[in-house]
C-alpha positions, 0 to 999 in steps of 0.5 A: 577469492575469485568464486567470492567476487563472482558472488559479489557480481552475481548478487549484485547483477541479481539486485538489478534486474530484480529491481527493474523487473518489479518496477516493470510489474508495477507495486502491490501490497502482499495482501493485494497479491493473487496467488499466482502473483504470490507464487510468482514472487516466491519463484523469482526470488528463489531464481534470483539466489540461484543466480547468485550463489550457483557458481557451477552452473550457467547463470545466465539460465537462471536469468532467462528462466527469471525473464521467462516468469516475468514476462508470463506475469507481465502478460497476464497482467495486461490480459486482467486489464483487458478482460473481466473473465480473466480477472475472475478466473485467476482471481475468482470473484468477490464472495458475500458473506453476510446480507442483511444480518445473515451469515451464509454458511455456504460461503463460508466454507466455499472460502474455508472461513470458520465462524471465529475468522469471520468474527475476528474479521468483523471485530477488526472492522469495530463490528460486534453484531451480526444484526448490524451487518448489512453486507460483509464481502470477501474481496478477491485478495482476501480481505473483508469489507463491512457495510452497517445497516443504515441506522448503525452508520456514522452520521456525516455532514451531508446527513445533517444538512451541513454544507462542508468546504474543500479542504486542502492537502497538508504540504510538507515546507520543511524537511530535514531542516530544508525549505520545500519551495515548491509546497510553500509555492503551492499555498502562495506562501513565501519563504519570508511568511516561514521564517517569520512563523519561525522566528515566532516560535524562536527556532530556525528551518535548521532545527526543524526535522519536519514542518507542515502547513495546513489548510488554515495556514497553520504551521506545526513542526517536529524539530530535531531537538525535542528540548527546544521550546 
């Protein structure tokens, strides 16, 4: 019962320091991760279940060697930060992969991609010729980024003499049947102005599981109940 309840502690002492030591390395997508950072997760993560479950032995090795890693990190962190030749060694540099509707095979295998994995790439992009590539880059965390030829672009506004006005963000009024103030406040819109949009749709903030405000100052809602007109 007792060994129980240390793993309890253990585990949960674990969750924490886990917690703020990720906090202190900031946030990242898997698919943003370096490998080092790749291999850093996996060691802390197998340092931290060591502290947990490892009842014979001194735990708090465990959590000096997580502290240790951590620290390391960190370090490198701020080295990258400071310095582009850091960044390029432990990260190399962003390869080309196609110019001008050219593959260079060279790359290709200096990156360990087959033909499939790069036309694969290109499709997930809405890509299906080579000749409409002006430039395919492999970026440092391994995803690949597709610049059309000039002709194969979408036309934009600007391009078609089109003057475009800012517009704002949606804001969030209504939340899980509460009013946001603040997000009404940001449209110089009232509490009174809701719920007379409301009234209009014959419903109340209660029902309401998410409503937006747009940049027209239109409201749309999601409601709780989806019987309710």
């Amino acid at each position: 019962m007792m060994e129980a309840l240390e793993v309890v502690f253990r585990t949960l002492f674990s969750i924490g320091v886990l917690f703020f030591l990720t906090k202190l390395l900031g946030k990242r997508q898997v698919s943003q991760l370096s490998v080092f950072e790749y291999i850093t997760g996996i060691t802390i993560g197998g340092l931290a279940a060591y502290i947990s479950l490892d009842t014979d032995k001194k735990w708090y090795l465990g959590l000096l060697a997580l502290s240790v890693w951590i620290g390391v990190s960190y370090g490198i962190e701020i080295l990258q930060m400071k310095s582009k030749k850091v960044r390029d060694f432990l990260d190399s540099k962003s390869t080309v992969l196609i110019k001008d509707g050219i593959i260079f095979e060279e790359n290709l295998k200096k990156e360990r991609l087959t033909t499939d994995d790069l036309l694969a790439a290109l499709r997930k992009k809405s890509v299906f010729k080579i000749s409409d590539v002006e430039f395919a880059i492999m970026e440092t965390d391994g995803g690949i980024n597709v610049l059309l030829t000039r002709e194969n672009q979408p036309l934009t506004p600007r391009q078609l003499g089109i003057k475009m006005t800012t517009e704002k963000a949606s804001q969030t009024v209504i939340m899980d049947g509460d009013v946001m103030e603040e997000s009404l406040d940001s449209f110089g819109l009232t509490r009174a102005w809701l719920q007379r949009e409301l009234a209009k749709k014959g419903i109340t903030a209660e029902d309401v599981f998410l409503g937006q405000v747009d940049s027209s100052g239109e409201l749309t809602v999601d409601l709780y109940k989806d019987t309710i007109k």
